[in-house]
C-alpha positions as CSV (number, residue, x, y, z in Angstrom):
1,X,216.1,7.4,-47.2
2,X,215.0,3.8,-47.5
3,X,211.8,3.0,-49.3
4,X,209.2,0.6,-47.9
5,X,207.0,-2.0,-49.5
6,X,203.5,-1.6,-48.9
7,X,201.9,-5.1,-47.2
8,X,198.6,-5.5,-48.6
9,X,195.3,-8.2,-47.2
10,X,193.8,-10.6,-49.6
11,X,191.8,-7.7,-51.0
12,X,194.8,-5.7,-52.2
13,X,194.4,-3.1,-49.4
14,X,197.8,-1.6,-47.8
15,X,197.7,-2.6,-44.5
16,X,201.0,-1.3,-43.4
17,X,204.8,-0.6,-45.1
18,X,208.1,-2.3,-43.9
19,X,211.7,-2.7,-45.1
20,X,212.8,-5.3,-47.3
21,X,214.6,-6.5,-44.6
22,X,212.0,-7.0,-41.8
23,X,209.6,-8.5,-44.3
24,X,208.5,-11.7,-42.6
25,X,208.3,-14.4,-46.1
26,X,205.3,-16.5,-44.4
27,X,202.8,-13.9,-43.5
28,X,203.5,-10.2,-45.6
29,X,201.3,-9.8,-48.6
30,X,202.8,-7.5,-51.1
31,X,202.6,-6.3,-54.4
32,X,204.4,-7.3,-57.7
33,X,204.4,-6.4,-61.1
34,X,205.8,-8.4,-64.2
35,X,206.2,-8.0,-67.7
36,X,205.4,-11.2,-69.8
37,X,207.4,-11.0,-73.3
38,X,206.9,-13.0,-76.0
39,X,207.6,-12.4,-79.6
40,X,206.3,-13.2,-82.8
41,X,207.2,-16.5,-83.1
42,X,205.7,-17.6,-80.4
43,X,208.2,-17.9,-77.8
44,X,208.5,-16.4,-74.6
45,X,211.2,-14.6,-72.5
46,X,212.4,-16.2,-69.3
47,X,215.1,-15.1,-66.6
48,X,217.4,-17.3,-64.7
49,X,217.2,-15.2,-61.1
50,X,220.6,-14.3,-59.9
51,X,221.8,-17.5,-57.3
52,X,222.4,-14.8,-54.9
53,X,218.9,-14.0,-54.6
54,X,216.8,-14.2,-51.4
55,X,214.1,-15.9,-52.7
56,X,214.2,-18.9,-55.3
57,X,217.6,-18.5,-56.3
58,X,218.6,-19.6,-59.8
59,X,215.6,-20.7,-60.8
60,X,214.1,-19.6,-64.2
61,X,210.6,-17.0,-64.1
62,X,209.1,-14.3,-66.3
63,X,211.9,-12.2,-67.3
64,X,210.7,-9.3,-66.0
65,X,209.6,-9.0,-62.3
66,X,209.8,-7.1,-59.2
67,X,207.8,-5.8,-55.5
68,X,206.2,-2.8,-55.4
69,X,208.3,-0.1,-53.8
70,X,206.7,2.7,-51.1
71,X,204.1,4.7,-53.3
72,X,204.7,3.6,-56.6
73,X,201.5,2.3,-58.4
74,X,202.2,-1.4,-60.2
75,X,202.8,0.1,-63.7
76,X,205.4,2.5,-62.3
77,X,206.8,-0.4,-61.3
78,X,206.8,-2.8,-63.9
79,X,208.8,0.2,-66.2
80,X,211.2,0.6,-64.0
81,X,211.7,-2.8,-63.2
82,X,212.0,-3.6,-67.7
83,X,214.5,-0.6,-67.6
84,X,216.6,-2.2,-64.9
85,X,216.5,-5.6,-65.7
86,X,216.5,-6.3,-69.3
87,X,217.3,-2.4,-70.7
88,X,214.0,-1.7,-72.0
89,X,212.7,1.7,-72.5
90,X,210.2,3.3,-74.6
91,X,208.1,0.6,-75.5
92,X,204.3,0.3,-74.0
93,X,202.9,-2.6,-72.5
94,X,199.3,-3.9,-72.4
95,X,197.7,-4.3,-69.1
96,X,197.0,-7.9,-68.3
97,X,195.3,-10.0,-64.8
98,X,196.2,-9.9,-61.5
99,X,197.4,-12.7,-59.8
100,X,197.6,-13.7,-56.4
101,X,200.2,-16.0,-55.4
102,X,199.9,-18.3,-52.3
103,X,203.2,-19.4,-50.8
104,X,205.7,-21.0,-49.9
105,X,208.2,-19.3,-50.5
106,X,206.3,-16.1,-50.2
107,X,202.0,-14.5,-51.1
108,X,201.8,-11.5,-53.4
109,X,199.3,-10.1,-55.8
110,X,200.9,-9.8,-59.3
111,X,199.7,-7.2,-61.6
112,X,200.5,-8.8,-65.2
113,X,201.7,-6.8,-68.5
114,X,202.6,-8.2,-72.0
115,X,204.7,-6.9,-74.6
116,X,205.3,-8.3,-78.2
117,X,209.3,-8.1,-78.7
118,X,211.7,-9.4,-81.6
119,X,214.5,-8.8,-80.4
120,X,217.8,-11.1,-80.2
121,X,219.3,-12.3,-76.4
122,X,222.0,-9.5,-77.1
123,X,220.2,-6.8,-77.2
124,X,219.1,-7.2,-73.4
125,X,221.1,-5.4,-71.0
126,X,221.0,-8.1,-67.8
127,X,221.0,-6.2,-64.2
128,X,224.1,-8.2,-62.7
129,X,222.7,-8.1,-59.7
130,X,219.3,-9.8,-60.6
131,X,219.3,-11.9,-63.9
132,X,222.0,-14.6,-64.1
133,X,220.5,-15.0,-68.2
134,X,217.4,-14.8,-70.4
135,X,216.3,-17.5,-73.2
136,X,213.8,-17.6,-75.3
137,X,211.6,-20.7,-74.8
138,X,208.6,-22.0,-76.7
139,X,206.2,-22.7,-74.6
140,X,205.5,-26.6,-75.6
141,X,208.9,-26.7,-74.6
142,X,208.9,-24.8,-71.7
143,X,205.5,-27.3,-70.4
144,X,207.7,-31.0,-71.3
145,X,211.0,-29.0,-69.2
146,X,208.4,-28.3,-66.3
147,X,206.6,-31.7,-65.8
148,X,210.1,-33.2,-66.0
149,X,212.3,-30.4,-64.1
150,X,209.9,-28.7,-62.0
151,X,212.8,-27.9,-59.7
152,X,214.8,-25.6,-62.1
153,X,211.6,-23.1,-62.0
154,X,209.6,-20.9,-59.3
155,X,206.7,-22.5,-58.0
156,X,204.6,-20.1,-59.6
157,X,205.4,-20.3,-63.3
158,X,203.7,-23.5,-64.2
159,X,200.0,-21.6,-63.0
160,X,201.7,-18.1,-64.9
161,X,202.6,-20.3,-68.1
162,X,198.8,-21.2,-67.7
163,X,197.2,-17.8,-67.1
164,X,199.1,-16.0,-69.9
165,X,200.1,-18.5,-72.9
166,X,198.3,-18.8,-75.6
């Protein structure tokens, strides 16, 4: 059975479900949740996306990410999403702002979650088919690679860098 992603109006209301597939990038509004890791030095998590991706392939985000799925609610989302991605599983993440995101490439409300980790690259499982790496990045850094490489990143991540780093 295939699952549908709910389309939502600027309000956040589901106005209407459709495949992956038939999602049309310039005018569908749909939901996202992502996990923003940091740990206690400061830095925080990124993820190369997978070239192969439809959407802004290769280019580095928050290392956790992904649409909401038929009637799943954004934090059953963003767990599944940490479990499939990076392998993580029984930790608990802290509710943080929603977003919306105006294209291009593609509009979404992003419902934001945090979580303090220490842990080493290696102990992330990568999903193959999504995450070509992770890297820890301190932020200064991160903000000098940006204004200098803005290319090498999704549109978004210079307006998430601001909304969640502290």
């Amino acid at each position: 059975m295939e699952v549908k992603v709910p389309i939502v109006n600027r309000q956040d209301d589901i106005v209407g479900y459709k495949s992956r597939e038939a999602l049309d990038l310039e005018k569908d509004i749909v939901r996202s949740a992502s996990l923003w890791i940091t740990n206690s030095r400061g830095q925080v998590l990124l993820a190369q996306r997978k070239f192969t991706k439809r959407t802004d392939p290769g280019k580095w985000a928050e290392a956790v990410g992904g649409t909401v799925d038929g009637e799943d609610s954004y934090e059953d989302t963003v767990y599944r999403e940490a479990d499939e991605e990076l392998g993580i599983r029984g930790e608990r993440f802290t509710l943080g702002p929603k977003q919306f995101v105006e294209g291009p490439p593609n509009s979404y409300f992003v419902q934001w979650y945090s979580v303090e980790l220490d842990w080493p690259i290696e102990k992330f499982s990568l999903q193959q088919s999504e995450v070509e790496q992770v890297a820890w990045w301190n932020v200064e850094d991160l903000l000098h690679d940006m204004k200098f490489h803005p290319e090498k990143y999704i549109t978004a991540l210079p307006g998430i860098v601001a909304l969640l780093a502290e």
